[in-house]
C-alpha positions in Angstrom: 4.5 16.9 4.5 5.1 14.5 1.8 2.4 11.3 2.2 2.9 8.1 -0.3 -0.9 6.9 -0.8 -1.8 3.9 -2.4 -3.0 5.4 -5.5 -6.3 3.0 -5.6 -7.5 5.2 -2.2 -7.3 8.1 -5.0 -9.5 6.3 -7.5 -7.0 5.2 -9.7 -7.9 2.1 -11.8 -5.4 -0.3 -10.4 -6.8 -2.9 -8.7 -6.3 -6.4 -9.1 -10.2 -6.0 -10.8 -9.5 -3.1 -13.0 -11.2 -1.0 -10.1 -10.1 1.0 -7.1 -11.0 2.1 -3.6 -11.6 5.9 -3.7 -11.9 7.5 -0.1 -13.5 11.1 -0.5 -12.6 12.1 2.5 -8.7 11.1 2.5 -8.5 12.8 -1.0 -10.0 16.0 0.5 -7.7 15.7 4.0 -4.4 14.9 1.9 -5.2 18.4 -0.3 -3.1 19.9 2.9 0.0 17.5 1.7 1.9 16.8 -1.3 1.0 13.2 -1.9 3.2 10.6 -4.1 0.5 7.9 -5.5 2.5 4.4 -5.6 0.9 1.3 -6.6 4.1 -1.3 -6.3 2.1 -4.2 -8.1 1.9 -2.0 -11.2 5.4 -0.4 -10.8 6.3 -3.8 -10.6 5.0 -4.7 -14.1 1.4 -6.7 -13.2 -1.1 -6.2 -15.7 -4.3 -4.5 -14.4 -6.8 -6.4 -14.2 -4.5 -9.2 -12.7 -5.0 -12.5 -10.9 -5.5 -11.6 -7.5 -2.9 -12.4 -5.3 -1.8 -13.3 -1.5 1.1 -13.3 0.2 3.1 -16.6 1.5 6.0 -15.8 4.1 8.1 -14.1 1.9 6.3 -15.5 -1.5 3.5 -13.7 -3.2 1.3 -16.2 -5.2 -1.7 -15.6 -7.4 -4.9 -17.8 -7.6 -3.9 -19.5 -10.3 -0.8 -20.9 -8.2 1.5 -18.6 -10.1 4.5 -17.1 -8.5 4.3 -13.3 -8.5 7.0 -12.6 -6.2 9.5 -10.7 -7.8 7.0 -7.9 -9.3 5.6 -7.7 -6.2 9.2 -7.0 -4.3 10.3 -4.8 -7.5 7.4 -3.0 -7.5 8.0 -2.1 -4.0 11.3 -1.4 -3.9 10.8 1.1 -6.9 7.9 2.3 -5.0 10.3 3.0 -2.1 12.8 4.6 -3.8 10.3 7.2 -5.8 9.2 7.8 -1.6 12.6 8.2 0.2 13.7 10.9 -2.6 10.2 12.7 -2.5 11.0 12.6 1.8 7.8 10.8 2.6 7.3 10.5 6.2 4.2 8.6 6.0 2.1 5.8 4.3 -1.6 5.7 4.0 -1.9 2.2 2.3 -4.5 0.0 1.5 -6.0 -2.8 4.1 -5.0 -6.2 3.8 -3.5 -5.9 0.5 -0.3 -8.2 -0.1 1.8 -5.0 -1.3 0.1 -2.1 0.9 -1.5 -4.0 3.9 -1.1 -2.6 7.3 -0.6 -5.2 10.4 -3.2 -7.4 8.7 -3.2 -9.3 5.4 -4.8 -12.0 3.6 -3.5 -15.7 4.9 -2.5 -16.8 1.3 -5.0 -19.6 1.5 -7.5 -17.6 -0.8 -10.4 -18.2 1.9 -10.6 -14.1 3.5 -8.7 -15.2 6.3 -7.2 -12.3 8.0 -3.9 -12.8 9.4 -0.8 -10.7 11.4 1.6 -9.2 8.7 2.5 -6.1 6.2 2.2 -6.7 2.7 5.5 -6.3 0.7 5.6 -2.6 0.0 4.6 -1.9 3.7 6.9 -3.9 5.3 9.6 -2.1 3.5 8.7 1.0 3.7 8.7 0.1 7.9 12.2 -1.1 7.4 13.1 2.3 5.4 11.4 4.3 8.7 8.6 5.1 6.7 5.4 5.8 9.0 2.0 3.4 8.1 -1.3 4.2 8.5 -4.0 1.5 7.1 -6.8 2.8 5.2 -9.5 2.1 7.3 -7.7 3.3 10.5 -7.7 6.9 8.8 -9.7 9.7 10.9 -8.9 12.9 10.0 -7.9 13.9 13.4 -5.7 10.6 14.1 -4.0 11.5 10.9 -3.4 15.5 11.7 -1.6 14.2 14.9 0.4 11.9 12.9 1.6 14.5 10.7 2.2 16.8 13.7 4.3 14.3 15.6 6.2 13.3 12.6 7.3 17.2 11.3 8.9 18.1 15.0 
């Protein structure tokens, strides 16, 4: 099965720091699947390191009070696109990021408060019928029925 990953859980350096998030054991799970790495803020043409940023309703704003929208939403629609023609099924994204966050995200207030929502990328990959799975939901066994359910 084809999985998009958000390439920081691989240990890519693309974090809003210049870091990333590097889950052993989901790199050694996903060795099964062909995985497609996306990071939409960088396919949308942010700089790494970056400003960090939090999503607004529709609006993505850094915390420096700049509007980063429209990478955000390019990013993720290129993202999608590079997904849909690989025939990704499923999305193991990063938590509570304002591109890859799963049902939770950051408030936009820039205080860590948690609130109900997708980040940009996730929501369309929803809307595209794109299966999510947050980061720190992952268990190998949760994800193997995933995959299962989603290849009949």
């Amino acid at each position: 099965m084809v999985i998009l990953v958000s390439a920081c859980l691989l240990g890519e350096n693309c974090k809003y720091n210049g870091g990333n998030n590097l889950r052993p054991r989901l790199v050694e799970w996903l060795k099964k699947h062909e995985v497609v790495a996306v990071c939409p803020e960088m396919a949308g043409g942010l700089p790494c390191p970056r400003t960090p940023a939090e999503r607004q309703g529709e609006r993505v704003v850094n915390a420096e009070g700049t509007d980063v929208s429209e990478a955000f939403w390019q990013g993720a629609k290129a993202e999608i696109l590079r997904g849909k023609a690989a025939g990704a099924k499923l999305a193991i994204l990063m938590s509570r990021s304002p591109s890859c966050g799963v049902g939770k995200i950051y408030d936009g207030s820039f205080r860590s408060v948690l609130t109900e929502g997708n980040g940009v990328f996730a929501e369309l990959a929803a809307e595209e019928g794109i299966h999510l799975l947050d980061a720190a939901d992952f268990e190998e066994g949760l994800a193997d029925k995933l995959v299962q359910s989603l290849e009949k």
